[in-house]
SERO-103066 format. One line per field, with one value per residue: residue number from 1; residue in one letter; z, x, y of N, C-alpha, C, CB in turn. Coordinates in steps of 0.001 Angstrom, whole numbers, plus 500000, padded with zeros to 6 digits. Last residue first. Glycine has a CB too. Layout:
REM SERO-103066
n NUM; ...
res A; ...
n_up Z; ...
n_east X; ...
n_north Y; ...
ca_up Z; ...
ca_east X; ...
ca_north Y; ...
c_up Z; ...
c_east X; ...
c_north Y; ...
cb_up Z; ...
cb_east X; ...
cb_north Y; ...
***
This chain:
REM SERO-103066
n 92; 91; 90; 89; 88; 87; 86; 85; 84; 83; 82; 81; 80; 79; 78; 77; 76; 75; 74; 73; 72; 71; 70; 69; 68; 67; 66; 65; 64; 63; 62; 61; 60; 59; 58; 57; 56; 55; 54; 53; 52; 51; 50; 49; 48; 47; 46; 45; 44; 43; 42; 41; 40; 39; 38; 37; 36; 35; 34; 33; 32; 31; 30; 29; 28; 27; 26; 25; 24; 23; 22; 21; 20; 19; 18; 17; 16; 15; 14; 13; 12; 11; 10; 9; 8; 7; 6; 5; 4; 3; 2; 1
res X; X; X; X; X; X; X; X; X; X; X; X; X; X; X; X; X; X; X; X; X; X; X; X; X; X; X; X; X; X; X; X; X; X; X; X; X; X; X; X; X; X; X; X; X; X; X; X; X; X; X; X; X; X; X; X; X; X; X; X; X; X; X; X; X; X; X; X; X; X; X; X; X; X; X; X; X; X; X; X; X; X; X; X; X; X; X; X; X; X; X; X
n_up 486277; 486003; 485566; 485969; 484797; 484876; 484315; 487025; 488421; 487972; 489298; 491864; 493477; 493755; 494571; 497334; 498449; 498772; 500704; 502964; 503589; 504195; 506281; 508140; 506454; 504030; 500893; 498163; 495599; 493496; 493295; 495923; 495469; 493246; 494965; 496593; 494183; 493690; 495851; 495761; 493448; 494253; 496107; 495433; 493353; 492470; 495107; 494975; 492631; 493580; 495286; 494225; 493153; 494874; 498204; 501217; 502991; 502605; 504045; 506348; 506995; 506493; 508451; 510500; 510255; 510737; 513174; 514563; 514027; 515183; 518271; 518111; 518416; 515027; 512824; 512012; 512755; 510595; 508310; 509116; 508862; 506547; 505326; 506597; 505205; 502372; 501919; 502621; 500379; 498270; 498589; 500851
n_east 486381; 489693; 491450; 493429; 495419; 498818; 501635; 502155; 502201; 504280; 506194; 504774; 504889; 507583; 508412; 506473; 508380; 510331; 509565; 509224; 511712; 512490; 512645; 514499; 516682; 516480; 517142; 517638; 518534; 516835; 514923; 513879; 513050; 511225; 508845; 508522; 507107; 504959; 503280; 502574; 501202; 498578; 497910; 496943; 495839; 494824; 493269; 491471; 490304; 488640; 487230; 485940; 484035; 482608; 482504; 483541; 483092; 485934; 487746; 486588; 487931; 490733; 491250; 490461; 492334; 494823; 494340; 494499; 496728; 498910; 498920; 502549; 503719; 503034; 502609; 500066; 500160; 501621; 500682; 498144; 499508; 500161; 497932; 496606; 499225; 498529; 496167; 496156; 497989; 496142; 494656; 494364
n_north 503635; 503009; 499933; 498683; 496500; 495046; 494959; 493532; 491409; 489808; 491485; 492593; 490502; 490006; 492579; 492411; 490033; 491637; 493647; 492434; 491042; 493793; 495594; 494818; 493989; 496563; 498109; 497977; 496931; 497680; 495780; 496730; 499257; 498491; 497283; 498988; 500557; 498873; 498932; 501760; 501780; 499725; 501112; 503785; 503747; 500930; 500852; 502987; 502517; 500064; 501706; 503386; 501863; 500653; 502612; 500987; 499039; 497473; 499260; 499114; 496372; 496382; 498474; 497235; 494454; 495528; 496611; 494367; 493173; 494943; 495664; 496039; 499344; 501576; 501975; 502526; 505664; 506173; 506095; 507798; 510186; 510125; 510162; 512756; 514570; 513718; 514713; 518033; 518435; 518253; 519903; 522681
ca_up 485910; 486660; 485163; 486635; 484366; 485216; 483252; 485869; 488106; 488000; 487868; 490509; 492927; 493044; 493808; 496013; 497821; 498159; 499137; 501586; 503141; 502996; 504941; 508843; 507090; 505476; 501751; 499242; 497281; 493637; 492362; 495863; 496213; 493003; 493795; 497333; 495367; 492579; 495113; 496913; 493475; 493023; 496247; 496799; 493228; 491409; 494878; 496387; 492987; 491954; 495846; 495730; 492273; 494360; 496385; 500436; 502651; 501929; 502724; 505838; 507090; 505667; 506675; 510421; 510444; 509327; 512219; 514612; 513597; 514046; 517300; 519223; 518530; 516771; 512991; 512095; 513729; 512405; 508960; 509026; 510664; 507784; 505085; 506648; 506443; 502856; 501908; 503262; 501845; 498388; 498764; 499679
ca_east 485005; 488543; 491237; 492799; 494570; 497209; 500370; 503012; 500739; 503180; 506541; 505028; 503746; 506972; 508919; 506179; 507067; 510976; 510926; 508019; 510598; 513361; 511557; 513581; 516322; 517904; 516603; 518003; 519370; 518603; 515429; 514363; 513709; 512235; 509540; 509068; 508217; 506316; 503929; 503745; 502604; 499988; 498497; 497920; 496759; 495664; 493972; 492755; 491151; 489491; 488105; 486689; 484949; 483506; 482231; 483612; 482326; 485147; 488036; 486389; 486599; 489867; 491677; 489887; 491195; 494681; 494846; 493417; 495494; 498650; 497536; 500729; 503984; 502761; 504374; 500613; 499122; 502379; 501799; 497824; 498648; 501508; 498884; 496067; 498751; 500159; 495837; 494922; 498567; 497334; 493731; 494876
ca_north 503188; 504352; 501310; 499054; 497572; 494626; 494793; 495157; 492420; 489272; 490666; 493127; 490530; 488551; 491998; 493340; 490261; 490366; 494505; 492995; 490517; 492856; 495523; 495033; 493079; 495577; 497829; 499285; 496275; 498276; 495533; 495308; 498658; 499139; 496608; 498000; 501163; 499225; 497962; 500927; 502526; 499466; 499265; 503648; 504867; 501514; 499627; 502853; 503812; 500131; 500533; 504110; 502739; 500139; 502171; 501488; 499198; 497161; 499298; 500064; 496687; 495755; 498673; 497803; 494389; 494804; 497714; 495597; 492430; 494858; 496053; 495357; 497827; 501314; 501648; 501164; 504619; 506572; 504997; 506419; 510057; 510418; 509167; 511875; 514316; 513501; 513625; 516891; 518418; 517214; 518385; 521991
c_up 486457; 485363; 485846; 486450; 485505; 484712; 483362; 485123; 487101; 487588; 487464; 489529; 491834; 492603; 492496; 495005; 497049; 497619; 498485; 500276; 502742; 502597; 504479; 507423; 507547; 505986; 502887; 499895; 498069; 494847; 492868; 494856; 496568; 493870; 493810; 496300; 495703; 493582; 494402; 496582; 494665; 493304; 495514; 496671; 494670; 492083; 493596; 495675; 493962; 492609; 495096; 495739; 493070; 493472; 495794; 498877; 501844; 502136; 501978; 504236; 506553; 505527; 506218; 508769; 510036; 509214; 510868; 513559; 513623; 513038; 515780; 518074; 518851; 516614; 514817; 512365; 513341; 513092; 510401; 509163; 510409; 509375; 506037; 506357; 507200; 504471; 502596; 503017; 503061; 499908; 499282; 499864
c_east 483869; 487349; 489577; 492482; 493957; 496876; 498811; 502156; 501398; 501839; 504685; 505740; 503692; 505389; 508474; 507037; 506268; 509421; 510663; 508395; 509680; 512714; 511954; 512199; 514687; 516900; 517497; 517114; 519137; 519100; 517503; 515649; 514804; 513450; 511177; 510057; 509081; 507276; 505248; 503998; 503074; 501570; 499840; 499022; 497195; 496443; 495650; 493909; 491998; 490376; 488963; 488014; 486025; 484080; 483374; 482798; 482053; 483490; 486310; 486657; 486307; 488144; 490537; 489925; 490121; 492886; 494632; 493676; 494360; 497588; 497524; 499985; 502063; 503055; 503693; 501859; 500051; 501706; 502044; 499099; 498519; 500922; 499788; 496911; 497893; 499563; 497241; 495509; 497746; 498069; 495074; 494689
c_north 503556; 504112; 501979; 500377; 497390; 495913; 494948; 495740; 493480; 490262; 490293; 492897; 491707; 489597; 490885; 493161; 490813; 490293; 493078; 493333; 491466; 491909; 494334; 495475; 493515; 494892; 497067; 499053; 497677; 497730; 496477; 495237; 497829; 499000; 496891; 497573; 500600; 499919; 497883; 499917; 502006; 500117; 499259; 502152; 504630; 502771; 500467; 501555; 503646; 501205; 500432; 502901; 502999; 500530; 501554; 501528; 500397; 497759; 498608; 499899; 498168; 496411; 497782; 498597; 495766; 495041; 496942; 496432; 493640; 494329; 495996; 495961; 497275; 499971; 501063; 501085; 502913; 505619; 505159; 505480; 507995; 509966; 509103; 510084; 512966; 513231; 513651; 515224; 517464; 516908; 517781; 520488
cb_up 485996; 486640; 483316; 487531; 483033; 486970; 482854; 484515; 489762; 489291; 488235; 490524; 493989; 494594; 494564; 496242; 498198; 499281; 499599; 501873; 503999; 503363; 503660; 510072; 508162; 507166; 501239; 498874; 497217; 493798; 490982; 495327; 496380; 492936; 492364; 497878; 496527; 491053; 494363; 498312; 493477; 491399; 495281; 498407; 492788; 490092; 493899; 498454; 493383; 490177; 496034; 497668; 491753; 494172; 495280; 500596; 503404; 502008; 502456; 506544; 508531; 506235; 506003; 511548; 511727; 509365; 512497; 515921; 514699; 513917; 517521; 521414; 520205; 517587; 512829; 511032; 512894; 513325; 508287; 507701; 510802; 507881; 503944; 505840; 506490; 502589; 500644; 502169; 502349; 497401; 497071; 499437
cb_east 484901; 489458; 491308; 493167; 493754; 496607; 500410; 504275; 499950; 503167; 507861; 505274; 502767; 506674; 509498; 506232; 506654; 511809; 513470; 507288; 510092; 514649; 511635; 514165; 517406; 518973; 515618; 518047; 521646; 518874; 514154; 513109; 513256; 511843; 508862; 508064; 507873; 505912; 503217; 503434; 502620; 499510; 497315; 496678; 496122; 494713; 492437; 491739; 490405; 488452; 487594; 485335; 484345; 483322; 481961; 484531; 481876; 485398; 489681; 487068; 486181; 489940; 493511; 490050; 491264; 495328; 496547; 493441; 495113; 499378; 497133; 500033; 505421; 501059; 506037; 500459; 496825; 502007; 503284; 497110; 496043; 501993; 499499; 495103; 498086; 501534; 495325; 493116; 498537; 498514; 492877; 496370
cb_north 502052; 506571; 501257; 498739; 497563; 494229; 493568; 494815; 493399; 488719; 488775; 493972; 490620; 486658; 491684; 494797; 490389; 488924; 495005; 494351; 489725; 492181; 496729; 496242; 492835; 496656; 497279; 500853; 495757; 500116; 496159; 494300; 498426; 500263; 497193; 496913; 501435; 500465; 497751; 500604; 504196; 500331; 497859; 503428; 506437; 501978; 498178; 501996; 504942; 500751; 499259; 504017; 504072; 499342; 503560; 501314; 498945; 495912; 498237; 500958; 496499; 494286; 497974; 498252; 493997; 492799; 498240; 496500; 491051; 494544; 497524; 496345; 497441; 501617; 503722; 500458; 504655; 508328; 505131; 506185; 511361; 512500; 509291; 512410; 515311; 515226; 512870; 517101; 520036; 517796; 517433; 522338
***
């Protein structure tokens, strides 16, 4: 099943970045893969992974359910979803 394929693959990818140390490696290698991706692939990661953790944090923020150890991203996806709410990104 695709859905279970991807949860897994998402569960293997926070486990790798919760690790201490190697956060530049880990920014680094997202990036680099991300971009030699299609750029359809890219539009798609951005709208069905960026955005909804975006709005997540958002939400977050908006009910105080967060502590110290998110609270700066809960405050960021905040500023960047007043700002993007509206964007399109739409499958092209």
């Amino acid at each position: 099943m695709q859905d279970a394929n991807f949860r897994d693959a998402l569960n293997t990818m926070f486990n790798e970045m919760g690790m201490i140390g190697g956060e530049k490696e880990t920014q680094q290698a997202v990036a680099e893969v991300l971009k030699t991706q299609h750029r359809t692939i890219q539009q798609a990661f951005m709208r069905n992974v960026i955005m909804p953790a975006i709005e997540q944090l958002a939400q977050q923020h908006a009910s105080r359910c967060y502590d110290l150890r998110n609270e700066a991203s809960c405050e960021l996806a905040a500023e960047i979803h007043a700002t993007a709410k509206t964007a399109m990104l739409p499958f092209i």
